[in-house]
Backbone as a ProteinNet text record, in pm:
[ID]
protein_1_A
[PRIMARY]
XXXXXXXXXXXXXXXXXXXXXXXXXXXXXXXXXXXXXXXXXXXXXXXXXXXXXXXXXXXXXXXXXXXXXXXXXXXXXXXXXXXXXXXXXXXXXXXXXXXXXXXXXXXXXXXXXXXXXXXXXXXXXXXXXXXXXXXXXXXXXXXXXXXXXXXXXXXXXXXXXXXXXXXXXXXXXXXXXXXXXXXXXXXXXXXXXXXXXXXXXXXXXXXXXXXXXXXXXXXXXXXXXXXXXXX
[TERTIARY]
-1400.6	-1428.3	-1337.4	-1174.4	-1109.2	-1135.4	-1231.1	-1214.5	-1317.8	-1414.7	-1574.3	-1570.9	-1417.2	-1375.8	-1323.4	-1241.6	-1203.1	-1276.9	-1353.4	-1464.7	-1603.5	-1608.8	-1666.7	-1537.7	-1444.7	-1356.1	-1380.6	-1296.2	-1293.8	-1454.8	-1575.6	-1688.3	-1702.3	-1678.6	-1724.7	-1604.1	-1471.8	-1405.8	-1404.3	-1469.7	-1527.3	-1662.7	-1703.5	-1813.1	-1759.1	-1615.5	-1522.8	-1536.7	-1686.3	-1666.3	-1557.4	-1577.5	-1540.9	-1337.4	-1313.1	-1139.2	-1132.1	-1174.9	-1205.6	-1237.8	-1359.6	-1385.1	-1444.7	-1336	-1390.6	-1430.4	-1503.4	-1526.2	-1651.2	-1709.8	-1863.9	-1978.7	-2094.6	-2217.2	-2198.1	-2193.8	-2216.6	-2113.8	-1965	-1906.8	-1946.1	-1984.9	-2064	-2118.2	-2225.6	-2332.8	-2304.5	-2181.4	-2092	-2004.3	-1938.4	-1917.7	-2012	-2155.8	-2220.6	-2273.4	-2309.4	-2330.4	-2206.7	-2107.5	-1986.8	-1991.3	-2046.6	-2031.8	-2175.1	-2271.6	-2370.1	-2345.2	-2307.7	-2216.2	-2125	-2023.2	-1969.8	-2015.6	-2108.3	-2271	-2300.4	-2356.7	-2425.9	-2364.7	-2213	-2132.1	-2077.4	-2173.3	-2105.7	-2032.9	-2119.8	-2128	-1976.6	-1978.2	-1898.5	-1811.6	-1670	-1602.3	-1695.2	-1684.3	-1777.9	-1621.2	-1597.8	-1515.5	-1543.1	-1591.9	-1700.6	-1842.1	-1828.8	-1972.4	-2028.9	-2141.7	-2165.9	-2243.5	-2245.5	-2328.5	-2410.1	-2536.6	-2582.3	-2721.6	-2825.6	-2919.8	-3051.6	-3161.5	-3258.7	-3278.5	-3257.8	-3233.7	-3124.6	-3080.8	-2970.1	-2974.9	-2882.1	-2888.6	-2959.6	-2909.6	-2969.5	-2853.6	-2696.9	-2598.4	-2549.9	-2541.1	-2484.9	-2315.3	-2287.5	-2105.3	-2077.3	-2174.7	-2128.4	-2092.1	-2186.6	-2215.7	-2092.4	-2040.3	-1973.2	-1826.2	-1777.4	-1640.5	-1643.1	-1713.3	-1702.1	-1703.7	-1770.1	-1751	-1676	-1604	-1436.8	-1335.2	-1341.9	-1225.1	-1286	-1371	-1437.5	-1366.7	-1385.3	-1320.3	-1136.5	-1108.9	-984.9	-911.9	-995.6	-968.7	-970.6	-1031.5	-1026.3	-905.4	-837.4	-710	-753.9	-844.5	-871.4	-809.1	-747.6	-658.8	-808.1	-856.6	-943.4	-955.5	-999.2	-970.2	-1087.5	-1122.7	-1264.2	-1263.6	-1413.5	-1340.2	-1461.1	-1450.9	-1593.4	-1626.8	-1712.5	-1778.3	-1920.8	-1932.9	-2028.6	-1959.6	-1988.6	-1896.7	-1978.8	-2058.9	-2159.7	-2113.4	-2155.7	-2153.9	-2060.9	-1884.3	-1823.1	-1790.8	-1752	-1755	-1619.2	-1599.6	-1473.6	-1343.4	-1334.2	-1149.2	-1222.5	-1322.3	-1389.8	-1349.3	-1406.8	-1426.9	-1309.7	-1178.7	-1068.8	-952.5	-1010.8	-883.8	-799.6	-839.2	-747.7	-726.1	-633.8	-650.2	-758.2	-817.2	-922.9	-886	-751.8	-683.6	-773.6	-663	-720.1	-795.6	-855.4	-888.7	-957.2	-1079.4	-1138.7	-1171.4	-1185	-1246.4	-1124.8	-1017.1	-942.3	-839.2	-840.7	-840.4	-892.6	-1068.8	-1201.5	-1161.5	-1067.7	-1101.5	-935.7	-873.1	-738.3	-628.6	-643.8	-527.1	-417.1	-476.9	-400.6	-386.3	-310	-306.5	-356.5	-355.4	-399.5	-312.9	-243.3	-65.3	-87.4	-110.1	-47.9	-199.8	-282.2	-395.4	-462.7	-433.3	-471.6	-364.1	-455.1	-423.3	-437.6	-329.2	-320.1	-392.8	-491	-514.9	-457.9	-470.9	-435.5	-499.4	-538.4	-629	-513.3	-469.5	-399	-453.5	-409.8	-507.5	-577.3	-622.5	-732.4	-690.9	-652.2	-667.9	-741.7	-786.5	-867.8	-889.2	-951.4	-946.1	-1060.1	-1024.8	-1103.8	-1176.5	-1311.8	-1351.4	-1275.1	-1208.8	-1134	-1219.5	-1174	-1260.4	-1386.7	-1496.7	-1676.6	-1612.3	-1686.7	-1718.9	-1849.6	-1835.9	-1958.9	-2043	-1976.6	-2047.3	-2077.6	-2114.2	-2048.7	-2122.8	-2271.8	-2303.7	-2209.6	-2173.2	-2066.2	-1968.1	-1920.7	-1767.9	-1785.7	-1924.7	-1925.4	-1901.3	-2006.8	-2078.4	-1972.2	-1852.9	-1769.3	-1678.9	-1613.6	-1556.4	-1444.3	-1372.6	-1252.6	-1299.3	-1441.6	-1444.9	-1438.9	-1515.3	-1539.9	-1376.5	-1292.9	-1179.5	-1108	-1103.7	-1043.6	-1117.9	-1254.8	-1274.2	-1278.6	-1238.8	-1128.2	-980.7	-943.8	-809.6	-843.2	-885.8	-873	-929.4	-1032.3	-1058.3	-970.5	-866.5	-757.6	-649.3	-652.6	-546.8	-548.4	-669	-737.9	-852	-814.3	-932.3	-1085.5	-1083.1	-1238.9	-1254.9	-1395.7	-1368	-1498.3	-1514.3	-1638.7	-1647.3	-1735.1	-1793.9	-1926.7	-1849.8	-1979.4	-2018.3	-2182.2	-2242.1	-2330.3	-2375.2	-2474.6	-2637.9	-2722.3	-2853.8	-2894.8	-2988.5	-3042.6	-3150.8	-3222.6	-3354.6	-3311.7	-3169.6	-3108.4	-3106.7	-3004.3	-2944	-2933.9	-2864.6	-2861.7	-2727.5	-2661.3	-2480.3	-2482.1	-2562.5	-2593.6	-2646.4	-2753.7	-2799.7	-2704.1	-2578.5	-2519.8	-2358.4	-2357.8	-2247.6	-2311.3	-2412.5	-2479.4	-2421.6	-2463.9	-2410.7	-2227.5	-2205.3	-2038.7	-1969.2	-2067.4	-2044.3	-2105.2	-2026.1	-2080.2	-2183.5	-2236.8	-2331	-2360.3	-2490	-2501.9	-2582.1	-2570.9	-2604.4	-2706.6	-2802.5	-2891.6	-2909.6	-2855.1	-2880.9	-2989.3	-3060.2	-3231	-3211.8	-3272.1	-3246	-3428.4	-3398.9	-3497.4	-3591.9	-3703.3	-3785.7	-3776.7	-3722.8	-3693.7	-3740.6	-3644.2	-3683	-3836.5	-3840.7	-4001.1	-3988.2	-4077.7	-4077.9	-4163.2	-4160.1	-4193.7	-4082.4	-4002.5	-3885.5	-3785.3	-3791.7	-3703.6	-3771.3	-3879.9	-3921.5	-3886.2	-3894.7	-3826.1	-3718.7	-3627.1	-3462.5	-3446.3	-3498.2	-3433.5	-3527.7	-3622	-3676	-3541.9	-3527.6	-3374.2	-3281	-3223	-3106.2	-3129.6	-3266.9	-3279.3	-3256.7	-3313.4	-3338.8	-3195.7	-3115.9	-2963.5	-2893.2	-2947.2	-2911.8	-2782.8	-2832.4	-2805.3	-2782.3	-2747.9	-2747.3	-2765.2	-2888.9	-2898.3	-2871.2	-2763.6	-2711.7	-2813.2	-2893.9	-2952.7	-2987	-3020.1	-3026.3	-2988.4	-2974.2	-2919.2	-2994	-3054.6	-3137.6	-3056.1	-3034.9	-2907.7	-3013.3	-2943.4	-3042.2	-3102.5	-3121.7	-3271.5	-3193.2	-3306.4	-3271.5	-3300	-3245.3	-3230.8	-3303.4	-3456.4	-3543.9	-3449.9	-3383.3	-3320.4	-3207.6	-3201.2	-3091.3	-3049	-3016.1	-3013.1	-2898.5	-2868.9	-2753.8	-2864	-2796.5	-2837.1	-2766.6	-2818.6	-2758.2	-2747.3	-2682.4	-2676.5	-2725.3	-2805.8	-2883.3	-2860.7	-2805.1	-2823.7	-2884.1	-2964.7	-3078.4	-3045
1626.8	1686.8	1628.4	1627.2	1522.5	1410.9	1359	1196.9	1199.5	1280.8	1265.5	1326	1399.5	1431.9	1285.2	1267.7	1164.5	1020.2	1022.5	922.5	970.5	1070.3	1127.7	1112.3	1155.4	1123.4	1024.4	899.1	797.5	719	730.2	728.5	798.4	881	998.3	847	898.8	764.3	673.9	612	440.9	469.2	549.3	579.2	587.4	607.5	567.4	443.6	367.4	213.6	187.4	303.8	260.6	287.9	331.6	311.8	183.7	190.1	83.3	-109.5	-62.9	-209.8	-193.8	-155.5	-154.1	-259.4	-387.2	-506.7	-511.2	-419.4	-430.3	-415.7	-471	-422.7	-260	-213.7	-45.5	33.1	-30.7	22.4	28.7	-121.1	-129	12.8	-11	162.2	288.7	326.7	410.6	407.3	339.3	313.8	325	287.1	320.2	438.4	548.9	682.1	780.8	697.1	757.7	693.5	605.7	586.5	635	635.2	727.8	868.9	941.2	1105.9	1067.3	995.1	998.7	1004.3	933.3	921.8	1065.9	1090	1228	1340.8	1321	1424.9	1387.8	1257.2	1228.5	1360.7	1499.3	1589.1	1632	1671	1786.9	1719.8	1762.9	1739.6	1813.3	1676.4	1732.5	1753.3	1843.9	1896.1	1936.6	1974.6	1992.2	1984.8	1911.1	1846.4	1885.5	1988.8	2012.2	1902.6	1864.6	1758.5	1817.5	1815.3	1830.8	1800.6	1819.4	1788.6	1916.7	1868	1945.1	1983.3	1926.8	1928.4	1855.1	1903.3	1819.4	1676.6	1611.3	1455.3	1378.6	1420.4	1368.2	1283.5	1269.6	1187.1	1244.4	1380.5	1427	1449.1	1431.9	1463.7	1326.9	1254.5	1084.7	1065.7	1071.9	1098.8	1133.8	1275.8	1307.7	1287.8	1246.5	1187.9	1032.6	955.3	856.9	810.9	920	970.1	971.1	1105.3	1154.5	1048.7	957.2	830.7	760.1	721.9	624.4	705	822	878.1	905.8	884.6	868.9	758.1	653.7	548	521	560.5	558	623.6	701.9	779.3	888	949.3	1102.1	1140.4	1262.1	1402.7	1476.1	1422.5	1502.8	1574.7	1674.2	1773.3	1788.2	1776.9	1781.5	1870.8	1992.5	2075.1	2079.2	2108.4	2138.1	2277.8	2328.4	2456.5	2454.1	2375.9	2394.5	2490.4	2622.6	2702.5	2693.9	2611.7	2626.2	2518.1	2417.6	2307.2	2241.4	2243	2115.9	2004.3	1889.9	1797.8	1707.8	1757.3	1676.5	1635.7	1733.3	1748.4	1613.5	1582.1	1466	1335.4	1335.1	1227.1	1184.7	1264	1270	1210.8	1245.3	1306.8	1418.1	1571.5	1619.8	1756.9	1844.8	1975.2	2087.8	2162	2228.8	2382.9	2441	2541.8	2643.5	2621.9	2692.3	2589.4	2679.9	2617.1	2692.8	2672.5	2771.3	2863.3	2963.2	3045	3169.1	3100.4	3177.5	3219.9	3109.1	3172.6	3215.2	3230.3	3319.2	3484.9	3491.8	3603.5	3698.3	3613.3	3631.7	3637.6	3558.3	3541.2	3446.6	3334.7	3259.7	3213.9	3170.9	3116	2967.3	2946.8	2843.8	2709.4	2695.6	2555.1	2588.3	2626.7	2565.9	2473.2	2580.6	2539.3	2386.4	2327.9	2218.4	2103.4	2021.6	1877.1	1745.5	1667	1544	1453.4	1387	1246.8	1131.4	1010.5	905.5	818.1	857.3	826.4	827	775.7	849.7	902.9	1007.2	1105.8	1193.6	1186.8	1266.1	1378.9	1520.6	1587.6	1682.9	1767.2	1782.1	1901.5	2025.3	2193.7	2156.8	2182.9	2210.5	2303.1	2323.4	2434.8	2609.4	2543.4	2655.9	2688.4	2821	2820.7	2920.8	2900.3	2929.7	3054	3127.3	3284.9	3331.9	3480.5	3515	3534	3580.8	3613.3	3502.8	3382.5	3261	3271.2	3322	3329.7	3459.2	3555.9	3664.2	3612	3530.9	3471.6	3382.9	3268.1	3181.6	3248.1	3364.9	3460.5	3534.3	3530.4	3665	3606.7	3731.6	3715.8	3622	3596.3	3562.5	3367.7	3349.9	3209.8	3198	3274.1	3217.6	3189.7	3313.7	3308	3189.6	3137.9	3027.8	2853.3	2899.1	2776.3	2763.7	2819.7	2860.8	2769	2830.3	2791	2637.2	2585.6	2453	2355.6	2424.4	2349.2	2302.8	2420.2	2366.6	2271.6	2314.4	2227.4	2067.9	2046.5	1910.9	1852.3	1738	1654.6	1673.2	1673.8	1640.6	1745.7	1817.3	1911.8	1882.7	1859.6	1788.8	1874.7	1937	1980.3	1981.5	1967.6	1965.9	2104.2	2095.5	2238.9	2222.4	2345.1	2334.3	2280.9	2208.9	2200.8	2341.4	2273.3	2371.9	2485.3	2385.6	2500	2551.6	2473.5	2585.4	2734.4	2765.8	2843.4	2899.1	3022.8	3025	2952.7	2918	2883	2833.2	2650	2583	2645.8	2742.4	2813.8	2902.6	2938	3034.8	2966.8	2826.8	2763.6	2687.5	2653	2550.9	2634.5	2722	2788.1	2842.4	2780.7	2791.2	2668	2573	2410.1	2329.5	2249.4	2199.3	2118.9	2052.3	1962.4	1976.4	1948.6	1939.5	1795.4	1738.6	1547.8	1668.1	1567.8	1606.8	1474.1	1501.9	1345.5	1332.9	1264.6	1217.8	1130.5	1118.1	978.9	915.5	784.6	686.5	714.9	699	733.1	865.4	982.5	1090.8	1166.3	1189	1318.2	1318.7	1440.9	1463.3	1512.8	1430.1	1468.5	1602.5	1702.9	1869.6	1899.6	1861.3	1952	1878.6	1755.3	1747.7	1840.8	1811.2	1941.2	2037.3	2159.6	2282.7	2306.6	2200.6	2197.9	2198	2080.7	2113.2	2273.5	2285.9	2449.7	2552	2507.2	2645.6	2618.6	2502.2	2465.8	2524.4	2508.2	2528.4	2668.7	2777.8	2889.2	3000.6	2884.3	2943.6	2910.1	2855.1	2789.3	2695.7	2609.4	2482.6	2391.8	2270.7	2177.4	2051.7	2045.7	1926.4	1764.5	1689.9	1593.5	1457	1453.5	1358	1333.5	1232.5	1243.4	1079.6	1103.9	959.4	931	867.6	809.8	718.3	746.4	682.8	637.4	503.8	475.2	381	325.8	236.6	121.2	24.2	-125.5	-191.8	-289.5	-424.4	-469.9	-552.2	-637.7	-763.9	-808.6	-935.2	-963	-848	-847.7	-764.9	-720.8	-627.3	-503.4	-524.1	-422.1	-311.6	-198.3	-64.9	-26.3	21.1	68.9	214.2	245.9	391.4	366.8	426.7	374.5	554.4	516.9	662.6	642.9	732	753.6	911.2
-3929	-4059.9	-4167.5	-4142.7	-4251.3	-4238.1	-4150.1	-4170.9	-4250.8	-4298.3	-4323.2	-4478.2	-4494.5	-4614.4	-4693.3	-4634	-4698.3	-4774.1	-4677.3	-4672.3	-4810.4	-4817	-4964.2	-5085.7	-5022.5	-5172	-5232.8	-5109.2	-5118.6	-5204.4	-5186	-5250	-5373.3	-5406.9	-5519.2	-5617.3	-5596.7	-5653.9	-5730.1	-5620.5	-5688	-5738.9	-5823.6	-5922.6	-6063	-6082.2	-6172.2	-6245.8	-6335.1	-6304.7	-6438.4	-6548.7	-6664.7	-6639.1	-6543.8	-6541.2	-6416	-6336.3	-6242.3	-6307.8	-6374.2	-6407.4	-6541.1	-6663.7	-6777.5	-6813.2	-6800.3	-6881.9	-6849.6	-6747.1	-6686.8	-6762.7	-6781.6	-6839.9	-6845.3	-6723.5	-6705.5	-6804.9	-6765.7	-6857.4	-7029.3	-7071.7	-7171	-7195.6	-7143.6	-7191.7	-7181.8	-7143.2	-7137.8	-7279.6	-7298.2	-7488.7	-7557.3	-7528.7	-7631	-7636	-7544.8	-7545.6	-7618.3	-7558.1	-7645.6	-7822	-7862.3	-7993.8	-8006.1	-7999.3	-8031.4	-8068	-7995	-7943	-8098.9	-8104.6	-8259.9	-8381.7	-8381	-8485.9	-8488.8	-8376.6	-8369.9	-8436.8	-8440.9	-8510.4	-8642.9	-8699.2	-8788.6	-8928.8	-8919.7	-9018.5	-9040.9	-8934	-8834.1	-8735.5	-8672.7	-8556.8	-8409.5	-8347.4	-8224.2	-8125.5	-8106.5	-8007.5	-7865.1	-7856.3	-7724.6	-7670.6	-7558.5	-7533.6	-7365.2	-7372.4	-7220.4	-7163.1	-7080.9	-6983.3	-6888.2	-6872.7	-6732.4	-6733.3	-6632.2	-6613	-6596.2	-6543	-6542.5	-6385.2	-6300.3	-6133	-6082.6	-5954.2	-5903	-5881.1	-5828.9	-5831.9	-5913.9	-6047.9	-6173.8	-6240.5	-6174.7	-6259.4	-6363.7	-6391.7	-6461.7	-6439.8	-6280.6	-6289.8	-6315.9	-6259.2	-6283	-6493.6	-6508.7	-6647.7	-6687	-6727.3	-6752.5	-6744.9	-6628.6	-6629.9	-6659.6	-6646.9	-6750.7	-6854.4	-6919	-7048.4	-7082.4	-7012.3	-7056	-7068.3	-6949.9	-6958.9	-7051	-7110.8	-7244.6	-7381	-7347.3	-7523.6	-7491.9	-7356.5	-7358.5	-7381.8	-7360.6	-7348.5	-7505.4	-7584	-7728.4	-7801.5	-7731.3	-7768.3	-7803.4	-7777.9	-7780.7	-7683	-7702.6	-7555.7	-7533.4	-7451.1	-7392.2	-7237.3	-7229.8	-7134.5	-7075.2	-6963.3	-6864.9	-6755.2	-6798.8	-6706.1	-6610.1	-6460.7	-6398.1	-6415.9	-6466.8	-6485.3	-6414.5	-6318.8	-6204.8	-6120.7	-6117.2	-6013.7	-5902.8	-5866.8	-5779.4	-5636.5	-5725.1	-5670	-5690.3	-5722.2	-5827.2	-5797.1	-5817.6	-5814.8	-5818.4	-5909.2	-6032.4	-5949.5	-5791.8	-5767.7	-5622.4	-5608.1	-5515.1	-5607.6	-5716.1	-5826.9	-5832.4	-5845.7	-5935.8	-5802.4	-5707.8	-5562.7	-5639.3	-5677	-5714.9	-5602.6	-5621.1	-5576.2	-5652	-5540.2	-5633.8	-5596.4	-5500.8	-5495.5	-5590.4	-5714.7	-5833.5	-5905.5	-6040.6	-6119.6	-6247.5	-6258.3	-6367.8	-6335.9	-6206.3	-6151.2	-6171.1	-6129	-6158.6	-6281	-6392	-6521.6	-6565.2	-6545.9	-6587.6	-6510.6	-6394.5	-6300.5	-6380.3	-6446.1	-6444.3	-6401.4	-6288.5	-6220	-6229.9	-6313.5	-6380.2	-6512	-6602.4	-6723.8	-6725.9	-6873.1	-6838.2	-6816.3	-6833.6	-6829.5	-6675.8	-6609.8	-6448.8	-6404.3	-6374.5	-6372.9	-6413.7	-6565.8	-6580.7	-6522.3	-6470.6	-6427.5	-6469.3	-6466.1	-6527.8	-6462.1	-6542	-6447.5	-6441.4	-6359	-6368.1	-6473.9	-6577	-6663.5	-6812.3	-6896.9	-7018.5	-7135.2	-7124.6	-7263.2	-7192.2	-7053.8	-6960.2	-6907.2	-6901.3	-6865.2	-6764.1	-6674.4	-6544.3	-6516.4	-6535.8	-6481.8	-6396.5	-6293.6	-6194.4	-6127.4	-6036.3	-6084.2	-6033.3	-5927.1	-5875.2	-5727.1	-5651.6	-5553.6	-5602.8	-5543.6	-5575.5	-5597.7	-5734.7	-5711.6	-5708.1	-5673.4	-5650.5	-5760.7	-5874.3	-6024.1	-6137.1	-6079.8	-6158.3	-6317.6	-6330	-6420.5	-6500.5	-6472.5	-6540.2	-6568.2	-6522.2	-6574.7	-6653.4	-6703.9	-6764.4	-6904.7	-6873.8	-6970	-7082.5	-6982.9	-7032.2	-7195.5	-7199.3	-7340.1	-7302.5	-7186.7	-7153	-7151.2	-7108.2	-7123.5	-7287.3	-7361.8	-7491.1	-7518.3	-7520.4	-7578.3	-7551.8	-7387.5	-7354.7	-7431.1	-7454	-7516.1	-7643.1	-7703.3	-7825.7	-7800	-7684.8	-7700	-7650.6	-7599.6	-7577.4	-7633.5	-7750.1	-7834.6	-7920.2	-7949.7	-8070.6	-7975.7	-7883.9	-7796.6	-7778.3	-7785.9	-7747.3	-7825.6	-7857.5	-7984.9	-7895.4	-7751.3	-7735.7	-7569.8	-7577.9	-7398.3	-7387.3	-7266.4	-7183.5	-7101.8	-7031	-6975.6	-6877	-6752.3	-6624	-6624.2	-6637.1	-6527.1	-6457.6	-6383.1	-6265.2	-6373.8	-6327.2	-6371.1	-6400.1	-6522.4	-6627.6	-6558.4	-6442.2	-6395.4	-6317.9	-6270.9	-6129.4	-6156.9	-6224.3	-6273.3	-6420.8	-6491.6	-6614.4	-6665.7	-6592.2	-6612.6	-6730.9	-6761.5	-6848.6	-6996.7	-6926.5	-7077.2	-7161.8	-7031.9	-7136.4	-7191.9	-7137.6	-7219.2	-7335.5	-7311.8	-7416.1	-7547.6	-7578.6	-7700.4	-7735.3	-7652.6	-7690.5	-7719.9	-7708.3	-7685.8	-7823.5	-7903.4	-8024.7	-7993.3	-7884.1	-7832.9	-7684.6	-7654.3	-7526.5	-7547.9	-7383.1	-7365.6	-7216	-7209.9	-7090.2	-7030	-6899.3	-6863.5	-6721.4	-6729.1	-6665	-6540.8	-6459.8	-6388.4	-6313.3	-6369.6	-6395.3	-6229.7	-6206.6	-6107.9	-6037.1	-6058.2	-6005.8	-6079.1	-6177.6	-6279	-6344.9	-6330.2	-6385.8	-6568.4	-6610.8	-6729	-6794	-6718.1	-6764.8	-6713.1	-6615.1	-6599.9	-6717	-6736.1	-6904.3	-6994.6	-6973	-7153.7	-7099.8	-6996.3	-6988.6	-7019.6	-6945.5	-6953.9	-7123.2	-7220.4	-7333.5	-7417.2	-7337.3	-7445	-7405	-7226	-7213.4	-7319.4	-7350.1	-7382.8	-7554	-7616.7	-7738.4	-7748.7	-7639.4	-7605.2	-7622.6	-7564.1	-7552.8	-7684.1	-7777.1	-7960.6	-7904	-7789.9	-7760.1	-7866.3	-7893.4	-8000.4	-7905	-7877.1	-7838.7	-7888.1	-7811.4	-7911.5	-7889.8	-7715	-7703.5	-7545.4	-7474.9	-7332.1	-7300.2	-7180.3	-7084.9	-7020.3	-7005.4	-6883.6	-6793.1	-6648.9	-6549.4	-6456.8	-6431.1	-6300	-6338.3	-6476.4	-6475.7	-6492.9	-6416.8	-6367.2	-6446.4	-6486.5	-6600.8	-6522	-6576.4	-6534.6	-6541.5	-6638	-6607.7	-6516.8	-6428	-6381.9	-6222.4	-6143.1	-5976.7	-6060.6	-6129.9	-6206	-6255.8	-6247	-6256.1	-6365.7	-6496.3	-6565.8	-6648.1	-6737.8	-6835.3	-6953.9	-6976.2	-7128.9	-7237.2	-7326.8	-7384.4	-7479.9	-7571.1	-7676.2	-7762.2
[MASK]
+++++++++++++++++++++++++++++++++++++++++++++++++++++++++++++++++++++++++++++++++++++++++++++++++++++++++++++++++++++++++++++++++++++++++++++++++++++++++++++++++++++++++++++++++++++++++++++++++++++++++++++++++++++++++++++++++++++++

């Protein structure tokens, strides 16, 4: 069982391409979703941005933490938290501890300074999701998340945010509206396009701000490279 752990870390990992091998095509389209996402806010400071999808294995945790290291990498202090209490992801991606995390500053058992984690990333920050609770939609829900994403908005130029898929669950519908933007991200031969139109009617439903979508996965005809295209 630890060898079979490790062996997912070790994988989840090297999906990292934009701290790994920033000079890559892939990394490429990863800057440009992130300078798009800047555009998008040209009005207004976009401070927080939820990520996720319409069904699972859609590339949305992928999505999202490469993100995060792209606007860190820009010198934004940005803070990435997994709010998939379901499924999370982030402490695989990261190799981090997932002990605590958000579950239990949502439950109150902890503050928030111990809880967040540094990455090997500079500027990157890490809350993890903590261990599963049972109420995950009540705690997203509660007054104690809003309040906290309050506080970490002022704390930090930019907060990203993983959640569980949109048709899964309500998790997504009920952060979308605490979040200055939400990114919906698609993946090329899989995703069905009525479950994208549902996903963004929830997201509108929840007075979402939809900023745009990713399409992950689709293959450069000129090329065996797989890339991130954002729109």
């Amino acid at each position: 069982m630890a060898i079979k752990r490790k062996k997912l870390a070790n994988t989840k990992a090297r999906t990292l391409i934009t701290k790994n091998n920033p000079r890559s095509p892939i990394s490429e389209q990863y800057r440009t979703i992130r300078t798009n996402l800047n555009y998008a806010s040209v009005d207004r400071d976009l401070k927080s941005v939820m990520v996720t999808s319409a069904g699972p294995s859609e590339g949305k945790s992928l999505t999202v933490s490469n993100l995060s290291i792209t606007f860190a990498q820009e010198g934004k202090k940005v803070l990435l938290i997994d709010a998939d209490l379901r499924m999370p992801t982030l402490h695989y991606t990261f190799r981090i501890d997932n002990h605590i995390g958000l579950s239990n500053i949502l439950s109150g058992e902890f503050q928030m300074e111990p809880v967040i984690q540094e990455s090997d990333v500079e500027g990157l920050d890490l809350l993890p999701s903590g261990p599963l609770p049972p109420n995950p939609s009540e705690l997203l829900g509660s007054r104690t998340m809003k309040e906290f994403m309050k506080v970490v908005m002022t704390n930090y130029d930019l907060v990203m945010i993983d959640t569980a898929p949109v048709l899964a669950v309500t998790d997504a519908q009920i952060l979308s509206g605490l979040c200055d933007g939400v990114l919906l991200v698609a993946r090329s031969r899989q995703t069905q396009v009525e479950s994208v139109k549902k996903a963004v009617d929830i997201i509108k439903h929840g007075k979402g701000n939809l900023l745009g979508a990713v399409l992950n996965d689709q293959k450069d005809k000129r090329s065996d490279q797989y890339y991130y295209y954002g729109s």
